[in-house]
C-alpha positions in Angstrom: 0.0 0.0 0.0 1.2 3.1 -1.0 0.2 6.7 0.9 0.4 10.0 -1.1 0.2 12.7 2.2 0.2 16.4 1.2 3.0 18.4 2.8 2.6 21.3 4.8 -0.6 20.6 5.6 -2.5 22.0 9.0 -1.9 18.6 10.7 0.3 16.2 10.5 -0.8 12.8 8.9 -0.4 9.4 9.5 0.4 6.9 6.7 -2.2 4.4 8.1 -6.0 3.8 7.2 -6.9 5.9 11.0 -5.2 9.1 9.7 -7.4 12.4 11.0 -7.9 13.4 7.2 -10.1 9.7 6.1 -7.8 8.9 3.2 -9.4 7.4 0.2 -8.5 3.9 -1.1 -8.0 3.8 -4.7 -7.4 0.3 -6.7 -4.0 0.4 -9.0 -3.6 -2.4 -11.2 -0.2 -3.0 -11.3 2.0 -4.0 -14.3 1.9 -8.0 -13.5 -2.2 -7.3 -13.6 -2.0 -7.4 -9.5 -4.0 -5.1 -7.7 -2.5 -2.7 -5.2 -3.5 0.3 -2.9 -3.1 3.8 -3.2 -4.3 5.8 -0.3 -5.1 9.4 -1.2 -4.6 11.4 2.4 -6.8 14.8 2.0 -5.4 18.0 3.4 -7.2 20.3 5.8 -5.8 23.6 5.3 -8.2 23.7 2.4 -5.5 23.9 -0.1 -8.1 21.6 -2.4 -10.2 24.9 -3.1 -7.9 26.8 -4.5 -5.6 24.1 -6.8 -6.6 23.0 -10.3 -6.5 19.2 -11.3 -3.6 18.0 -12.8 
C-alpha cells in the first residue's frame, strides 16, 4: 500500500487507514495485472479549493 500525504498541511498525517484526514483507497492495477492500494490522504488547510487538477 502506497500513501500519497500532502505536505505542509494543517496537521500532520499518519500513513495508516486511521489518519485524521479519512484517506481514500483507490485500486491500482499494477503492471503484473496485481491489484494494489493507493491511499489518497486529504489536506485540511483547504488547499483543495484553491488548486486545479492536474
Amino acid at each position: 500500500m502506497l500513501h500519497v500525504v500532502p505536505l505542509g498541511d494543517a496537521v500532520e498525517h499518519t500513513a495508516d487507514d486511521d489518519c485524521v484526514c479519512g484517506p481514500t483507497a483507490k485500486p491500482i492495477t499494477r503492471d503484473d495485472g496485481s491489484i494494489g492500494w493507493l491511499m489518497i490522504h486529504h489536506s485540511l488547510d483547504g488547499r483543495e479549493l484553491t488548486e486545479d487538477d492536474q
